[in-house]
N, C-alpha and C positions, 0 to 999 in steps of 0.2 A: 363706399360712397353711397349718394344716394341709390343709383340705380339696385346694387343689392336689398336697400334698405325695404326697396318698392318690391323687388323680388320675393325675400320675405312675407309681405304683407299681403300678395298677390298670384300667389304661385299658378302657373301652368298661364299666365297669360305673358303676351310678350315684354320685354322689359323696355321702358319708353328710354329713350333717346334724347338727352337735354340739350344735347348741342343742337339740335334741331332749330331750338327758340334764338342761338345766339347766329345761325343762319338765317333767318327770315330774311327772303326779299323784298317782303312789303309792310306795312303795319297793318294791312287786313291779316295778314298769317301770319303776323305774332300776336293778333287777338286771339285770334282760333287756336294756335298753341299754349297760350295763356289759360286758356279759358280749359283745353284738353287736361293740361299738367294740374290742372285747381295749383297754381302757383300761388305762395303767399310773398312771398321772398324772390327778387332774381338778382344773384350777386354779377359784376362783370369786375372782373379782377386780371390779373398780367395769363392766369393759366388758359381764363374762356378768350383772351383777344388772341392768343397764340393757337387753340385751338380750333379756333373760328375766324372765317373774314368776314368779321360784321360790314354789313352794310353803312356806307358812311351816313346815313339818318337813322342805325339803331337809337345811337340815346334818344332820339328826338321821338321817336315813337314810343320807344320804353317812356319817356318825360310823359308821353301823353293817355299812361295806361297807370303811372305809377308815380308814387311821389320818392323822393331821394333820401334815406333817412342819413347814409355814409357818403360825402362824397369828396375822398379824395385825389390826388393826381392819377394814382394808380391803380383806385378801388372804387368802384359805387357801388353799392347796397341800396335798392330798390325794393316799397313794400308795395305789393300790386292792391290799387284801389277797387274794392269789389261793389 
């Protein structure tokens, strides 16, 4: 996954944490983590809601960092607007 991908590319520093982003308790700290990961892409799919208890205004925050290019019942595909 990604994290090795980073590992790879990165060696000897720590390896980042995505579920971090799909934690945020507020839309200031998932700017700051958006902005940390240089994210292009943040997928929310059945594996990150089960992984994570998003906050009940992720999407609305994600909405407001990012436009929706997928959005289906069980999948959004968000591409962060830079």
């Amino acid at each position: 996954g990604w994290t090795g991908h980073q590992q790879q590319w990165r060696p000897g520093q720590p390896m980042p944490d995505p579920l971090r982003l799909y934690r945020a308790a507020s839309g200031e700290e998932m700017t700051v983590l958006l902005r940390e990961f240089d994210a292009d892409w943040v997928l929310l799919g059945p594996q990150e809601r089960q992984a994570a208890s998003l906050h009940p205004q992720w999407t609305d925050w994600m909405d407001n960092q990012a436009d929706r290019v997928v959005d289906l019942d069980d999948l959004i595909l968000f591409r962060i607007r830079k």
